[in-house]
C-alpha positions in Angstrom: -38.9 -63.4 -83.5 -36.9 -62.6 -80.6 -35.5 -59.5 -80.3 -37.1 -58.2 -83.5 -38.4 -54.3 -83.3 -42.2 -53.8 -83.7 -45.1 -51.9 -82.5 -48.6 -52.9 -81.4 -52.0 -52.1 -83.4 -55.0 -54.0 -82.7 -54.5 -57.9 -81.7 -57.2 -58.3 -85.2 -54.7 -57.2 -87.7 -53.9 -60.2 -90.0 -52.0 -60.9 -93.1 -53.0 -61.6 -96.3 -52.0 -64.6 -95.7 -54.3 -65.0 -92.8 -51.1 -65.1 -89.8 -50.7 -62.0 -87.5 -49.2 -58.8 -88.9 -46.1 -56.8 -88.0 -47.9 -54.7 -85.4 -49.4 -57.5 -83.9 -49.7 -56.9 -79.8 -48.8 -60.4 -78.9 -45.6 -60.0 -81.1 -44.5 -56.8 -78.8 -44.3 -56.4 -75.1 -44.9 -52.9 -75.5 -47.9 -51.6 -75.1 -47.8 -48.4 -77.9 -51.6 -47.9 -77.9 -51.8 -47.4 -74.4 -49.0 -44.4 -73.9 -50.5 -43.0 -76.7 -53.7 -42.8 -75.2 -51.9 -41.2 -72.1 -50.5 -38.9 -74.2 -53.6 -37.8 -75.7 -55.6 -37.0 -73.2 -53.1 -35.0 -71.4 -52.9 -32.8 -74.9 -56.4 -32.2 -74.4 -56.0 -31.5 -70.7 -53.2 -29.3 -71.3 -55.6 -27.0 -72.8 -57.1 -25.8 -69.6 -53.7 -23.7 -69.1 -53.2 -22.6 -72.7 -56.8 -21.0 -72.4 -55.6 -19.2 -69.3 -52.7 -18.1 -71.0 -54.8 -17.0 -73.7 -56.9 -14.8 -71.5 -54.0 -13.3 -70.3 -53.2 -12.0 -73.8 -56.6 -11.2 -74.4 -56.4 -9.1 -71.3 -53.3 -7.4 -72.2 -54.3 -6.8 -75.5 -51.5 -9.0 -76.8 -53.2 -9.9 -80.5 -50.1 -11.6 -81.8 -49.9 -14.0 -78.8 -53.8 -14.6 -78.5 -52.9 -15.9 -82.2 -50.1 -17.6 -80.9 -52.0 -19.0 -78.3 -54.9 -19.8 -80.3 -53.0 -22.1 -83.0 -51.1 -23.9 -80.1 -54.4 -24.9 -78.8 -55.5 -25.7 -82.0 -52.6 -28.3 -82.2 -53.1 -29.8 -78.8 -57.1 -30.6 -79.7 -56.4 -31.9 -82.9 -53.3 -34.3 -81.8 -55.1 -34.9 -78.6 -58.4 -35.9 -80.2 -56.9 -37.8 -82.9 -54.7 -39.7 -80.6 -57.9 -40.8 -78.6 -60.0 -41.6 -81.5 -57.3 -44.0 -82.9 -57.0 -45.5 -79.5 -61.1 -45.3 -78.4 -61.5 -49.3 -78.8 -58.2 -50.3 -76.9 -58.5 -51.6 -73.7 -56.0 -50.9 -71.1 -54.4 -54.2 -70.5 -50.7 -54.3 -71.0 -49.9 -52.2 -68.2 -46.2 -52.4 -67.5 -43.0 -50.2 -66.2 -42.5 -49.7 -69.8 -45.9 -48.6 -70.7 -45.5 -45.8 -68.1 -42.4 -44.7 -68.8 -43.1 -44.6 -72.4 -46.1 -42.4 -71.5 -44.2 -40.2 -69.6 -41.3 -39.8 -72.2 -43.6 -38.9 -75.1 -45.8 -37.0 -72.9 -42.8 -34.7 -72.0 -41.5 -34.6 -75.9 -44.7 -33.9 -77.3 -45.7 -31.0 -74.7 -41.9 -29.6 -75.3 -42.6 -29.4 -79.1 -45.9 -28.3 -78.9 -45.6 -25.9 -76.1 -43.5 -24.1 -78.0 -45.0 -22.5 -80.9 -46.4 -19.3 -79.0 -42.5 -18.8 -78.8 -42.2 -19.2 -82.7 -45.5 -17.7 -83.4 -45.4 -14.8 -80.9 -44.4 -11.1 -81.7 -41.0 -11.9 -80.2 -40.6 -15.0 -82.2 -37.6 -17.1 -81.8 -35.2 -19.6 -83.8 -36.4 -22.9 -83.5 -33.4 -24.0 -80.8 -34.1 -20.9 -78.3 -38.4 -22.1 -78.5 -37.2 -25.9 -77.9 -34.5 -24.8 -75.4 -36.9 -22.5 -73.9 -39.8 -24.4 -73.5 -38.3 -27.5 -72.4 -36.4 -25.2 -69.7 -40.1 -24.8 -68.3 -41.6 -27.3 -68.1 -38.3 -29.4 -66.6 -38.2 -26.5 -64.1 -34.9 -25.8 -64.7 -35.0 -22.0 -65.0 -32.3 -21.2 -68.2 -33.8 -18.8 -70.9 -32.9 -17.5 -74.1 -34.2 -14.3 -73.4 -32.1 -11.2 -72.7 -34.8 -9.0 -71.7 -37.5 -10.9 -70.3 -39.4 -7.4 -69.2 -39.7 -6.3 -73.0 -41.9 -9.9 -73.5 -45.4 -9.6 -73.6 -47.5 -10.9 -70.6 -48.9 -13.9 -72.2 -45.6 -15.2 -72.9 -44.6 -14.4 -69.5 -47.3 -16.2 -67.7 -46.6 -19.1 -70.4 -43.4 -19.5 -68.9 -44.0 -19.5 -65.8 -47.4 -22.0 -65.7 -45.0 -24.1 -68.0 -42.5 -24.7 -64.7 -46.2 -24.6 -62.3 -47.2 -27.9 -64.4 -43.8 -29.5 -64.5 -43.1 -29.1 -60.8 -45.9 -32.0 -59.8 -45.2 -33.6 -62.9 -48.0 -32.9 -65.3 -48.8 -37.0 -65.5 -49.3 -37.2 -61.7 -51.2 -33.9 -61.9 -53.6 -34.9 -64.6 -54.2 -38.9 -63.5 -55.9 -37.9 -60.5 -58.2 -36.3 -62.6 -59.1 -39.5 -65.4 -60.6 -42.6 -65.5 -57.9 -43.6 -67.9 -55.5 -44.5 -65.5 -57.4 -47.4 -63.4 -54.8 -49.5 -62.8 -52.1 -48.3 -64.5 -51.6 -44.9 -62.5 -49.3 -46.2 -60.1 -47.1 -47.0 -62.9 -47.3 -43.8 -64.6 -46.3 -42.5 -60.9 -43.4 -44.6 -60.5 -42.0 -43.3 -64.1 -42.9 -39.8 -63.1 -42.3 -39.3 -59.3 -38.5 -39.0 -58.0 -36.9 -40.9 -55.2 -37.3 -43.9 -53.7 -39.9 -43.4 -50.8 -43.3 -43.2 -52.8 -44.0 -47.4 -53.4 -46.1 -47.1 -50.3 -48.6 -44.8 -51.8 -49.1 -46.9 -55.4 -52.7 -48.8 -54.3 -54.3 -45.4 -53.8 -52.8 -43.9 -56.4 -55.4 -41.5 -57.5 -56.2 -40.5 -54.1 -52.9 -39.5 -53.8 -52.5 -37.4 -56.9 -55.8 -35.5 -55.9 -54.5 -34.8 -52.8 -51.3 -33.5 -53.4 -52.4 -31.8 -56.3 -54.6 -29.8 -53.6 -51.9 -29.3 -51.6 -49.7 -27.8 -54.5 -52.4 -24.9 -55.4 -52.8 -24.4 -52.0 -49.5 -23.4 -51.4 -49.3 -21.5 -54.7 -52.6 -19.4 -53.3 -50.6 -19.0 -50.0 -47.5 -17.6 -51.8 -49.1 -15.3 -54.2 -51.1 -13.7 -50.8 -47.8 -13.4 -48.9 -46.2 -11.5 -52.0 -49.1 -9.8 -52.4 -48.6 -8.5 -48.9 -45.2 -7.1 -49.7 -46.1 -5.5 -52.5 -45.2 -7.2 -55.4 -48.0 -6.6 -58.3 -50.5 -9.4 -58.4 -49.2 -10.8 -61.8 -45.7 -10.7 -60.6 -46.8 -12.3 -57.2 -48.6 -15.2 -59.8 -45.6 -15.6 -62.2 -43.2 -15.9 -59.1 -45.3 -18.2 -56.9 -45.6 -20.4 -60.0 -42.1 -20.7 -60.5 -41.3 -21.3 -56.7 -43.3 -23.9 -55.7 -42.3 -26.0 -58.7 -38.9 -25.2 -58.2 -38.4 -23.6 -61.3 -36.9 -20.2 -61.1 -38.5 -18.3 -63.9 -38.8 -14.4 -63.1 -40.7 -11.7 -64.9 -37.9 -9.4 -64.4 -34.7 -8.6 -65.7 -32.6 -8.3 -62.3 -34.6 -11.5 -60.8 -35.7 -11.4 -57.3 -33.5 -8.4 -56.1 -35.9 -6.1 -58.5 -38.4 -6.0 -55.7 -35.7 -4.5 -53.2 -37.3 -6.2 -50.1 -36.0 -8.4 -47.6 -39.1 -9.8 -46.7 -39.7 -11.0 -50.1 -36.5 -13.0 -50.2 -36.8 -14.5 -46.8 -40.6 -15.3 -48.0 -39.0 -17.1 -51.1 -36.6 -18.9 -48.9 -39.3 -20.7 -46.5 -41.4 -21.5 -49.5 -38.0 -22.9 -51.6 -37.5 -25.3 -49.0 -41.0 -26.7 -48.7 -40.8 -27.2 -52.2 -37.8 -29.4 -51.3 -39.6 -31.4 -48.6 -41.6 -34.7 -49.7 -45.1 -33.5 -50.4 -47.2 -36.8 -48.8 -44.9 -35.0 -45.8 -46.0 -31.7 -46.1 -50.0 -33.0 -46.5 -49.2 -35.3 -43.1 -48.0 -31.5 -41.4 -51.2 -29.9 -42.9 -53.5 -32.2 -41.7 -52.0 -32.2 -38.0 -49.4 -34.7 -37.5 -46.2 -32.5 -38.0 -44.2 -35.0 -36.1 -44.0 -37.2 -39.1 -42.0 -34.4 -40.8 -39.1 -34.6 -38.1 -39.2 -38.2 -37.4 -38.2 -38.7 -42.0 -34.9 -39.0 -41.7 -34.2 -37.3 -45.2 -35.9 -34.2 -44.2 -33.5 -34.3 -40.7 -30.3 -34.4 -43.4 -31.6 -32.2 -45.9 -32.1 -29.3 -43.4 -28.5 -30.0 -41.9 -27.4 -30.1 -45.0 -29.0 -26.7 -45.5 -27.9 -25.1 -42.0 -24.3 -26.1 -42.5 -24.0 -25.0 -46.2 -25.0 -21.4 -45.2 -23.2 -21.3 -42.0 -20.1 -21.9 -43.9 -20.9 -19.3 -46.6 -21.8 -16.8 -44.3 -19.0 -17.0 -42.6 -16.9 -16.4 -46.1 -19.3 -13.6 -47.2 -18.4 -12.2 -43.8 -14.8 -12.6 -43.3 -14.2 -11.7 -47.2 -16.5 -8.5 -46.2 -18.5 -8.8 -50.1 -22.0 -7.2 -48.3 -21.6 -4.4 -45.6 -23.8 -6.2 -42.9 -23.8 -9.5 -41.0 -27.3 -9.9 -41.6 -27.3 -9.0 -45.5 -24.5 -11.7 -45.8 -26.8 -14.3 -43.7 -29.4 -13.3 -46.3 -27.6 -13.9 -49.3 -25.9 -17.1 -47.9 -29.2 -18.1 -46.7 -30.6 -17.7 -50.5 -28.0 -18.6 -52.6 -27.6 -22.1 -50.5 -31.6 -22.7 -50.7 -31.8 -21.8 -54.1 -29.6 -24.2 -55.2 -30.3 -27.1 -52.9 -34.4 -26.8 -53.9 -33.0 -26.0 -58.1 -35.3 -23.2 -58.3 -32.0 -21.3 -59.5 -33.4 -17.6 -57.9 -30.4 -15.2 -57.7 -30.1 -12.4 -55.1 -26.3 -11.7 -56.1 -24.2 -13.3 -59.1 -22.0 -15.6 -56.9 -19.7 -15.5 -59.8 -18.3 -12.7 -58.8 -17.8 -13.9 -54.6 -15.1 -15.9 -55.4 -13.7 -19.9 -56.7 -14.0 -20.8 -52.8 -17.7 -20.4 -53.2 -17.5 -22.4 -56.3 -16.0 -25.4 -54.1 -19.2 -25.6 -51.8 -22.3 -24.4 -54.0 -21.2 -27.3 -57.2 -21.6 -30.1 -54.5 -24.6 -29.0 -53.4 -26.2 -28.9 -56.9 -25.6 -33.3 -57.2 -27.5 -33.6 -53.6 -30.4 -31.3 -53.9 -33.9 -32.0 -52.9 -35.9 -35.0 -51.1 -37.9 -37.4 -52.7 -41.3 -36.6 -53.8 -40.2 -32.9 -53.9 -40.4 -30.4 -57.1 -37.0 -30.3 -57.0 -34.3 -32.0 -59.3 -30.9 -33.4 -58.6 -30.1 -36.8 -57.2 -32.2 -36.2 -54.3 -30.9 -36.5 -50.8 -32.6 -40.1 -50.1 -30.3 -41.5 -52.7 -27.1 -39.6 -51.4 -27.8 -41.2 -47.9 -27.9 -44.4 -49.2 -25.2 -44.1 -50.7 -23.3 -42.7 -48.0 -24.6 -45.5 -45.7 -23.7 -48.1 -48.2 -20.1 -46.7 -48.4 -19.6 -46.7 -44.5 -21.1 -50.5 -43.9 -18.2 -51.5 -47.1 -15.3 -49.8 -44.8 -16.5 -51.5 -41.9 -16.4 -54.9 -43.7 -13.1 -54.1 -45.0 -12.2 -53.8 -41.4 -14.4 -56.7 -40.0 -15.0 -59.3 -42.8 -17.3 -61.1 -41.4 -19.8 -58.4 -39.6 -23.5 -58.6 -41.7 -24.3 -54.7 -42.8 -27.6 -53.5 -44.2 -28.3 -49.8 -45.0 -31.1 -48.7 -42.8 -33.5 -45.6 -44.1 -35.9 -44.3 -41.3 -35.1 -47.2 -39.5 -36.2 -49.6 -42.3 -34.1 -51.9 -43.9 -33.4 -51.3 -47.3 -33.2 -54.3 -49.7 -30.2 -54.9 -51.4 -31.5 -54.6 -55.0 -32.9 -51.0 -53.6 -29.5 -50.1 -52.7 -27.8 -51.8 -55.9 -30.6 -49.6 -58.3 -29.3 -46.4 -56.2 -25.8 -47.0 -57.4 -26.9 -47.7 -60.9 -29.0 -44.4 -61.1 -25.9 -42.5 -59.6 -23.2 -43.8 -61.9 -25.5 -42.9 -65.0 -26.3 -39.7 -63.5 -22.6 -39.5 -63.8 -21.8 -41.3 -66.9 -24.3 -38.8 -68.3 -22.4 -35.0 -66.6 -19.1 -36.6 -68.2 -20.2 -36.6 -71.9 -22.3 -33.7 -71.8 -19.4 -31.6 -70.3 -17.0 -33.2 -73.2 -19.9 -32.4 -75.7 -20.4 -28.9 -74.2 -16.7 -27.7 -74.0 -16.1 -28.7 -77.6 -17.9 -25.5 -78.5 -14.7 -24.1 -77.0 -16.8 -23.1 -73.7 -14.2 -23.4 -70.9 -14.5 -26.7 -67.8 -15.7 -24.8 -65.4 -19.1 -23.3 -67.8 -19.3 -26.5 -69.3 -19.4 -28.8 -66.2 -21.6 -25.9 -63.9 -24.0 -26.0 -66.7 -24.4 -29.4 -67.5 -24.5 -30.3 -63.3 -27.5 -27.2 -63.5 -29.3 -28.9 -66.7 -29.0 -32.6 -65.4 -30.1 -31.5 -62.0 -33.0 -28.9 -63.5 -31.4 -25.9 -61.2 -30.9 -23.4 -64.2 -28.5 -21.5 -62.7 -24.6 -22.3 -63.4 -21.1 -20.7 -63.4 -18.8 -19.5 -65.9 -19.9 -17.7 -69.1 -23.8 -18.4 -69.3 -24.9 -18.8 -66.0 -28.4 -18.6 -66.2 -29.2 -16.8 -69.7 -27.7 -19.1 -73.0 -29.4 -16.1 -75.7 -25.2 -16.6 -77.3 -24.8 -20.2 -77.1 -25.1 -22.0 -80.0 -28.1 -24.1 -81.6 -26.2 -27.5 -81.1 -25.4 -26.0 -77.7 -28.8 -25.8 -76.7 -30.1 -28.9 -78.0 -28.0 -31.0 -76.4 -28.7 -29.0 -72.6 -32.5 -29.6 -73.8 -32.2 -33.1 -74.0 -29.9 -33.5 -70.4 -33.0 -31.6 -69.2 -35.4 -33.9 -70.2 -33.2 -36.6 -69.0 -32.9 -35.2 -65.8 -36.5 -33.9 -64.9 -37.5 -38.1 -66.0 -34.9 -39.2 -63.6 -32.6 -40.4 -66.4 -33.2 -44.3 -66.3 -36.6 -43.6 -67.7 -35.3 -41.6 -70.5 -32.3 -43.6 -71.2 -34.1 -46.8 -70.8 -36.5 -46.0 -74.1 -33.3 -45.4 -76.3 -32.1 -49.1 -75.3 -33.7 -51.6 -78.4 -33.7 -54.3 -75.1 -36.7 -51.9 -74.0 -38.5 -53.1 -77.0 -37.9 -56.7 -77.3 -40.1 -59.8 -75.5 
């Protein structure tokens, strides 16, 4: 029946009466068995960086959280396996947008309510919001925490959190497909649920290819981080922790005061450089690494991001100057420099609570959390590919208004781009929108004033973890409604909200 809500088992299912059952496949589009499969073999993947975790403990002598650890793995195996034994005799042929994005959304759900039981189970157990809230902060990158005191927590759970945001940065599907035979032919749709922007479709036929290489690419530039941290000092399991949490633009720290803890200048310029190539496109970065850097100047996103960049922290440099909040020029370059960066990659660092600098501040860091990143970047946001489009589309409609008949296109590095393209930018921009509006309305009727509730929606929706107003960054006092609500615009978010909101439609499900 058209329309009619069902899910697939195997196509040799029958009746009693000898017709086709309920679950029949041909009676629904979706292809259940598939994501699940997806879903359990990343559960049983995922164990590869519960047992490091678990050695970290073990190190530490952290019996509690080697238990923690220990059942959490237990979990993941069981699920995992079980998911792959009820799906061994499918076969992978219903291989649609919606499979992938299915896969993707329960992926993400089921490694958010499974990832966090060493927060329940741990010596510093938790309520059952602050381990949700908490672990889905990770591994959307966003960077908010529960925790007041994150130096009292033991290692494990430290290095937890922070390999949580290492995974979610490359997105752990596009991370793990590279590494499976269980993708042939569908990874590139898994990548198309996964992967942000609009500038990867090039890249689908060699999917896998891909995802190994830019996988590379990502632990290479953790291993280069950790070294150059390493070199100024920090302890090696705070230079781990950090670079984790800074190439996947996440923003989780092992210590209470943040980055300024380490009281080096180095450090914070080192975190700057490495904030902004977690901005850039990736394929980009690997085109620089392997010797044709030209093709990172001639991407006309990267040209705007970086302007967008330079102005931003001219501007509040000049403010931090003239308003004379740090004694030097250059410490007021510094912080301008960081704060801007931080924002515009939403790793959500802090070098100085720019609550306290002023509203004027307020005016220029809140647009800069919508823009963020580029496409194919760790980073949240709308991504700066989509705001030039937008802008572009906006200039060619007042230059019709002013010469009816002149033919427009919007042009992105020197491409034309299609006019469905351009119409599914829009569409992903007015939900992103639709979605701030009634998460600030749901947020300030906890009686949390505009400016916390808007900040902090913009922060969640945009995975940035660091907002304005009464929570900024730590949410240990908000309530449990509070924080399930910022979970879910998280998720939403870090899935690029029309996969996410697309699986709540019944339309998704129907023929």
């Amino acid at each position: 029946m058209r329309g009619e809500f069902v899910f697939p088992t195997h196509s040799r299912y029958r009746h009693p009466n000898g017709k086709r059952g309920f679950f029949s496949r041909k009676r629904m589009p979706v292809d259940l068995l598939y994501a699940l499969r997806v879903v359990g073999f990343i559960l049983l993947f995922e164990n590869v960086f519960l047992v490091a975790t678990l050695l970290v403990s073990l190190g530490n002598h952290e019996w509690r959280e080697v238990l923690a650890f220990a059942v959490t793995m237990g979990v993941m195996t069981l699920l995992g396996a079980l998911l792959l034994l009820l799906t061994r005799k499918h076969k992978n042929r219903f291989q649609g947008y919606r499979e992938g994005a299915l896969a993707v959304v329960l992926t993400w759900l089921t490694l958010s309510l499974i990832g966090m039981l060493p927060f329940l189970i741990g010596e510093h157990h938790t309520s059952l919001a602050d381990a949700f809230f908490e672990t889905v902060s990770g591994f959307t990158t966003t960077g908010f925490t529960t925790f007041l005191s994150v130096e009292s927590l033991p290692r494990g759970i430290l290095f937890w959190r922070s390999i949580m945001q290492w995974q979610g940065g490359i997105g752990i599907v596009v991370f793990t497909m590279g590494l499976s035979p269980l993708f042939s032919g569908g990874g590139g749709l898994l990548y198309n649920a996964e992967v942000s922007g609009i500038t990867h479709e090039r890249f689908l036929p060699r999917i896998k290819e891909v995802a190994n290489r830019l996988g590379l690419l990502y632990l290479g530039l953790t291993v280069l981080l950790v070294v150059l941290l390493c070199i100024g000092k920090v302890p090696l399991f705070d230079a781990v922790c950090h670079a984790f949490s800074t190439i996947s633009s996440g923003g989780f720290s092992t210590r209470n005061e943040g980055i300024p803890a380490f009281h080096s200048s180095y450090i914070e310029y080192v975190l700057i450089f490495f904030m902004i190539v977690a901005s850039l496109n990736l394929s980009l970065i690997y085109q620089v690494v392997v010797g044709k850097p030209r093709s990172l100047y001639k991407d006309e996103e990267f040209r705007w991001f970086i302007a967008a960049i330079g102005i931003a922290t001219a501007i509040v440099s000049v403010l931090l100057v003239t308003n004379k909040i740090f004694p030097t020029v250059e410490e007021s370059f510094r912080q301008a420099f960081f704060q801007v960066v931080s924002i515009t990659s939403t790793t959500g660092y802090y070098t100085s609570v720019a609550n306290t600098w002023g509203a004027v501040f307020l005016s220029i860091f809140i647009p800069l959390m919508f823009v963020c990143g580029c496409a194919g970047s760790t980073s949240g946001g709308l991504k700066m590919s989509r705001f030039m489009v937008m802008i572009k589309n906006l200039r060619n409609e007042f230059k019709k208004r002013i010469h009816p008949s002149m033919v427009t296109s919007v042009r992105f590095n020197g491409v034309s781009v299609a006019s469905n393209v351009v119409m599914q930018v829009l569409a992903f921009i007015s939900l992103y929108l639709i979605i701030i509006v009634i998460g600030t309305v749901l947020v300030a009727s906890f009686g949390n004033n505009f400016t916390t509730s808007f900040s902090n929606v913009i922060s969640a929706i945009s995975n940035i973890g660091y907002g304005f107003g009464s929570f900024s960054y730590n949410f240990a006092f908000a309530g449990s409604a509070e924080k399930f609500i910022l979970a879910l615009i998280m998720l939403a978010g870090r899935l690029e909200v029309f996969t996410f909101v697309g699986i709540l439609m019944p339309s998704f499900y129907r023929r």
